[in-house]
PLY file of the C-alpha trace (Angstrom):
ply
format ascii 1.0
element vertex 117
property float x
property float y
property float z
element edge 116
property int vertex1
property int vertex2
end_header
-49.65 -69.30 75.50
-53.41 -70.06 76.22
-52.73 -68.82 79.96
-53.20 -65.36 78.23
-55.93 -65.23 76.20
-58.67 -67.28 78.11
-60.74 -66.21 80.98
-58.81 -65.84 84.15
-60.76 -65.79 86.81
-59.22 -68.67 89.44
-61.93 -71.25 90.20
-59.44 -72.27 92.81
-56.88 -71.43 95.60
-54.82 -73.30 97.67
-53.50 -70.45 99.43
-50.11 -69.77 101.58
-49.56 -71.59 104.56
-51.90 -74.37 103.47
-51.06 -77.55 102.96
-52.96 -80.45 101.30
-51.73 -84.23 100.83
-53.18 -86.46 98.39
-54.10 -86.05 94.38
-55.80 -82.63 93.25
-58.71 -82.73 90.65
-60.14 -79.44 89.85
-62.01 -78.00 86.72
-60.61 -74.72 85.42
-57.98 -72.02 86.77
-55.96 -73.15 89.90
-53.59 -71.20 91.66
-51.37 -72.86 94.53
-49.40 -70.69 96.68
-48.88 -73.44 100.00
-47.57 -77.02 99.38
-49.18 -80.29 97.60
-48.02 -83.40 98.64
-50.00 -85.71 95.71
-50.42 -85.02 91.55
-52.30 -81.91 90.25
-54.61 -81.86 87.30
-56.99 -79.12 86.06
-59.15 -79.00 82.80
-57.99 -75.41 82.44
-54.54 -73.28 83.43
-52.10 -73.42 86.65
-50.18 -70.90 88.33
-47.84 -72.25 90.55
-47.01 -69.45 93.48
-43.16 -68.65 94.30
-43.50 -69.55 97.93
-45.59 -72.54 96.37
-44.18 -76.32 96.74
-45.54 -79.30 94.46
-44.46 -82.86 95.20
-46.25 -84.66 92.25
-47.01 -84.79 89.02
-48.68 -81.92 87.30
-51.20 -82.09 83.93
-53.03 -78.84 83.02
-53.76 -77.05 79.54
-51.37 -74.34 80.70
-48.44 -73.96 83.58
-46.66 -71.18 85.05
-43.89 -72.19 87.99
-43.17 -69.79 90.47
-42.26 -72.52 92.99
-40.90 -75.53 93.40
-42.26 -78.87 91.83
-40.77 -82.75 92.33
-42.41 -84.02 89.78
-43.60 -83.88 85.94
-45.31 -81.51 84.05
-47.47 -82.06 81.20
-49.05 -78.89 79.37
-49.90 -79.04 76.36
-50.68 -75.51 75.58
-47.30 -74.08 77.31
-45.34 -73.86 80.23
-43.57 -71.03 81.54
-40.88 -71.15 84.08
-40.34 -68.15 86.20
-36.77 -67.03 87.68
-37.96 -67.78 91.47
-39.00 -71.42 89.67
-37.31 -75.22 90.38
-38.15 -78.26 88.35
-36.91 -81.71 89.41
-38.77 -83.82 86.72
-39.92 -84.27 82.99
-41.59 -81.42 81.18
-43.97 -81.71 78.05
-45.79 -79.27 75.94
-45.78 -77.28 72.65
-44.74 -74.18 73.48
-41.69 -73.49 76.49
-40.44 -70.40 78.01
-37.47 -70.11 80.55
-36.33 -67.34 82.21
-33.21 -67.06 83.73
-31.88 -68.67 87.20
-34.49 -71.29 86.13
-33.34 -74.33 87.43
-34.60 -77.48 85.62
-33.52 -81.15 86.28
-34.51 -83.52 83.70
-35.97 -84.24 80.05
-38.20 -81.49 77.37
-40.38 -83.26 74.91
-41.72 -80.79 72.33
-45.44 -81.78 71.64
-46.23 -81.50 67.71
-49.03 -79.24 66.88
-52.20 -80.53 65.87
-53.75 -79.74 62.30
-57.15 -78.12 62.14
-59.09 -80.66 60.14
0 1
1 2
2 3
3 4
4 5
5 6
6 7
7 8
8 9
9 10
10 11
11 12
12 13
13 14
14 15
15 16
16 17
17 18
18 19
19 20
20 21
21 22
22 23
23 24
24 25
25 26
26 27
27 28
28 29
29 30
30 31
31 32
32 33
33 34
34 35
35 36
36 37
37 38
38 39
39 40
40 41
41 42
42 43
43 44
44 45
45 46
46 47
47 48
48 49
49 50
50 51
51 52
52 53
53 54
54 55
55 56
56 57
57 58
58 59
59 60
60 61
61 62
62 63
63 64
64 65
65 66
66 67
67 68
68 69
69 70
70 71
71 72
72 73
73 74
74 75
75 76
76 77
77 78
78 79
79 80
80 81
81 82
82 83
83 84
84 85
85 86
86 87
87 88
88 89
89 90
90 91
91 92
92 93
93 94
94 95
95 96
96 97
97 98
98 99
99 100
100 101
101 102
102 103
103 104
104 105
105 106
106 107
107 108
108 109
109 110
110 111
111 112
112 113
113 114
114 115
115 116
């Protein structure tokens, strides 16, 4: 997964005990650790906290889930879901990994790798 080979320093941090309510643009690394109330997107990776709650839709290269998230995710580099993780929505993206006491509500669409031209 891309999450593990590109730079990783966190641009930025919505940290525990926040709380923000709308949409979320943000370029590069995010990592959320309060509550979002609105769709996140990020030209880079995710990491979604454990303590972390996300009620939107989600669109980043790369996404881990610690948390909980009401909404989509679309990733298509991968998406990992952690054991502490909950998913009440659609994922997409090339590459998944679950681990176990996942729970996941809805529909996988494997993205197709793209050929190097």
């Amino acid at each position: 997964m891309a999450l593990l080979t590109d730079d990783i320093s966190i641009n930025t941090i919505i940290g525990l005990g926040s709380a923000v309510s709308g949409d979320v643009h943000a370029n590069g690394f995010i990592r959320v650790d309060g509550d979002i109330d609105g769709n996140l997107e990020s030209t880079g990776n995710i990491i979604i906290g454990d303590k972390a709650r996300i009620n939107g839709n989600i669109t980043a290269l790369s996404t881990v889930v610690g948390g909980i998230v009401l909404g989509d995710i679309y990733s298509p580099n991968g998406i990992k879901l952690l054991s502490s993780s909950a998913v009440i929505g659609n994922i997409s993206t090339k590459n998944l990994e679950i681990e176990e006491n996942v729970i996941f509500h809805g529909h996988c669409t494997a993205l197709k790798e793209e050929k190097a031209i």
